[in-house]
C-alpha positions as CSV (number, residue, x, y, z in Angstrom):
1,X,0.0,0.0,0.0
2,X,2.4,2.5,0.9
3,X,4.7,1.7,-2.8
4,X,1.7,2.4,-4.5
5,X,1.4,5.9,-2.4
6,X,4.4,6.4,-3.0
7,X,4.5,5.8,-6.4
8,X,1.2,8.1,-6.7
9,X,2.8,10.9,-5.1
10,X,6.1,11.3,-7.6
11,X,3.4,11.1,-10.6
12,X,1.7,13.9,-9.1
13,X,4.8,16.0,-8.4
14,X,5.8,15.1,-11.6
15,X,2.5,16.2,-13.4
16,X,2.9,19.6,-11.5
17,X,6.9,19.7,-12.6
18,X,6.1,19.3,-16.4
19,X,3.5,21.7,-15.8
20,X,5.1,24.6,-14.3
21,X,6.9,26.1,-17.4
22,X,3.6,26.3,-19.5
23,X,1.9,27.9,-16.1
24,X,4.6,30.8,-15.5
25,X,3.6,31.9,-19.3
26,X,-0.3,31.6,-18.9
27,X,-1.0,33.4,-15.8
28,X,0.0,36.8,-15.4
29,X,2.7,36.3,-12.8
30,X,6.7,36.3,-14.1
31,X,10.4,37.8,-13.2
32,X,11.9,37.0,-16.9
33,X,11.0,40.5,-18.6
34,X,12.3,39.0,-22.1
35,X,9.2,36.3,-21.4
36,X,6.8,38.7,-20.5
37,X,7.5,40.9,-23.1
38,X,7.5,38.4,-26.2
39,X,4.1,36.9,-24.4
40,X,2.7,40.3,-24.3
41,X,3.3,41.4,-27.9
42,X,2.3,37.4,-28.8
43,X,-1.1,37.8,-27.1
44,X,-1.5,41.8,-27.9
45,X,-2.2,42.3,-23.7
46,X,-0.2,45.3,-21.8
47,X,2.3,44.3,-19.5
48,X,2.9,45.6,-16.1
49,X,6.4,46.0,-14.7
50,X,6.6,45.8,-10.9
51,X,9.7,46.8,-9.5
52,X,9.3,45.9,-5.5
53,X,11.4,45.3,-2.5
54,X,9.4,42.9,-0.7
55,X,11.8,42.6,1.9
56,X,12.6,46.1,2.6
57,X,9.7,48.5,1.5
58,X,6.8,48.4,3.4
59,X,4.4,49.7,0.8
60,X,6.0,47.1,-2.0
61,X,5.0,44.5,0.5
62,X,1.5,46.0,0.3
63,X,1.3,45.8,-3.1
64,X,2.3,42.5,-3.2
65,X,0.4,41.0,-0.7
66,X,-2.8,43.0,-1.1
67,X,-2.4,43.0,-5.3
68,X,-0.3,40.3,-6.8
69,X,-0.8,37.9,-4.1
70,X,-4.4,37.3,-4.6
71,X,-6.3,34.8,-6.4
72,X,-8.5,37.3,-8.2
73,X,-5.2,39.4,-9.8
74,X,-3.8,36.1,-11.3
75,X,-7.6,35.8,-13.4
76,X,-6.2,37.1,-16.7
77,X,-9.7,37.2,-18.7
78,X,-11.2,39.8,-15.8
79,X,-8.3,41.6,-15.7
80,X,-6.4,41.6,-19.5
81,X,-2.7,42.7,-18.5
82,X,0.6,40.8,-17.9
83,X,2.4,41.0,-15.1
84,X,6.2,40.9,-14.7
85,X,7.5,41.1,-10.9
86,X,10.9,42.7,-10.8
87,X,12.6,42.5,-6.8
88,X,15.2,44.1,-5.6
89,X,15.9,41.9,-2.4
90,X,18.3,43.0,0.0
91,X,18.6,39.9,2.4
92,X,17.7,36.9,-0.1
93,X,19.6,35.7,-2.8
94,X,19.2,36.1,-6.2
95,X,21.2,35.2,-9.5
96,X,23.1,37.3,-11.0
97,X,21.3,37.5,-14.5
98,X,18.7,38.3,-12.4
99,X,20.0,41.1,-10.8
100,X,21.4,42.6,-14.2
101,X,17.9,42.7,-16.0
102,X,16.3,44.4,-13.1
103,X,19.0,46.9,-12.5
104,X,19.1,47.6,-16.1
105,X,15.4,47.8,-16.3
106,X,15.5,49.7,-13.4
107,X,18.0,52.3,-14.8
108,X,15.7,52.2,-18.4
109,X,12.2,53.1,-17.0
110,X,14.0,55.2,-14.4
111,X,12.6,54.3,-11.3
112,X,12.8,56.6,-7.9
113,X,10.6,55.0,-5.8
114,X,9.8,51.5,-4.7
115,X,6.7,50.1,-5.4
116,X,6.6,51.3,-9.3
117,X,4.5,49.9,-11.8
118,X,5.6,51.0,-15.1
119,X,2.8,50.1,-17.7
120,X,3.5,49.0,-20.8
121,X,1.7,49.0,-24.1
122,X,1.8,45.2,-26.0
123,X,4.6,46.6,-28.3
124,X,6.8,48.0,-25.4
125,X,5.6,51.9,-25.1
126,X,5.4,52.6,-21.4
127,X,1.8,54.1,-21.2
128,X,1.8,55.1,-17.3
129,X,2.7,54.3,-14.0
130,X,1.1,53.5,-10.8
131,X,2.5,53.1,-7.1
132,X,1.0,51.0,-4.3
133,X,-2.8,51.6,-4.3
134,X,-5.0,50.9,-1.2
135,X,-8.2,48.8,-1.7
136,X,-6.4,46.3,-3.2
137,X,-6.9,44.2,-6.4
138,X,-10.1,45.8,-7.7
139,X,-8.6,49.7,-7.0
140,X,-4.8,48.4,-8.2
141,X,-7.0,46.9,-11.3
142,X,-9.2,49.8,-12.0
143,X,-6.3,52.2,-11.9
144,X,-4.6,49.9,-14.3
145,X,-7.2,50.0,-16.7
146,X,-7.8,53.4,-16.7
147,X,-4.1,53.6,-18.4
148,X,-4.7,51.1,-20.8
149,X,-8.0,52.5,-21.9
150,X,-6.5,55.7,-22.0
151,X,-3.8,54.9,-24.3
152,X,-5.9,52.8,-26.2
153,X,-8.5,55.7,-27.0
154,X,-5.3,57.8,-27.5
155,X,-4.3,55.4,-30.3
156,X,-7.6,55.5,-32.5
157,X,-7.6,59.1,-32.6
């Protein structure tokens, strides 16, 4: 009894493994801007770039928490944006690829202030930005789309 637990527990993991990669590019939740980018033009959806220091800015842990945490942020056909989640640890490790893309992004969009959202059109524009929020995923959403809509409107005139 307990081999064929066993053995039903490493398929399971395994169907979550093979999984995983196909998940990270479906929902709206990724650190790999090159990804997110190339998924966003692919699918014609705006992307968000998050740049947050969880571990060391209060109001990025907000955001996070209250935001890109929950459930309902992570339903991409209610709310038709990417999201690519850029840290800037101070205590936890990260690779150094990683740490190169963000600082460069970083230095790109020209970021002052942690949490920044820089919103970006499907074809890379940046449209707007937005900070932490309060009221969480349905204020942080409807700010959101207010840019996008914006921009879109802008573009048929």
């Amino acid at each position: 009894m307990k081999s064929v637990l066993r053995q039903f527990c490493i398929f399971c993991l395994g169907a979550v493994i093979s999984i995983q990669p196909v998940l990270s590019c479906d929902v709206s939740d990724d650190t790999n801007f090159p990804r997110s980018a190339a998924l966003a033009k692919r699918t014609n959806r705006p992307l968000l770039l998050a740049f947050i220091g969880t571990d060391w800015s209060i109001s990025s842990l907000k955001l996070d928490r209250e935001v890109f945490d929950q459930a309902e942020f992570a339903d991409d056909s209610k709310y038709n944006f990417l999201l690519c989640k850029l840290q800037f640890y101070q205590t936890q490790e990260r690779s150094l690829e990683t740490i190169r893309q963000n600082e460069e992004l970083a230095t790109q969009y020209n970021v002052q202030e942690f949490p920044t959202v820089v919103v970006l059109s499907p074809d890379g524009r940046e449209i707007g930005r937005l900070g932490y929020i309060p009221g969480g995923v349905k204020a942080f959403a409807a700010a959101a789309n207010a840019i996008i809509a914006k921009s879109r409107q802008q573009e048929q005139h």
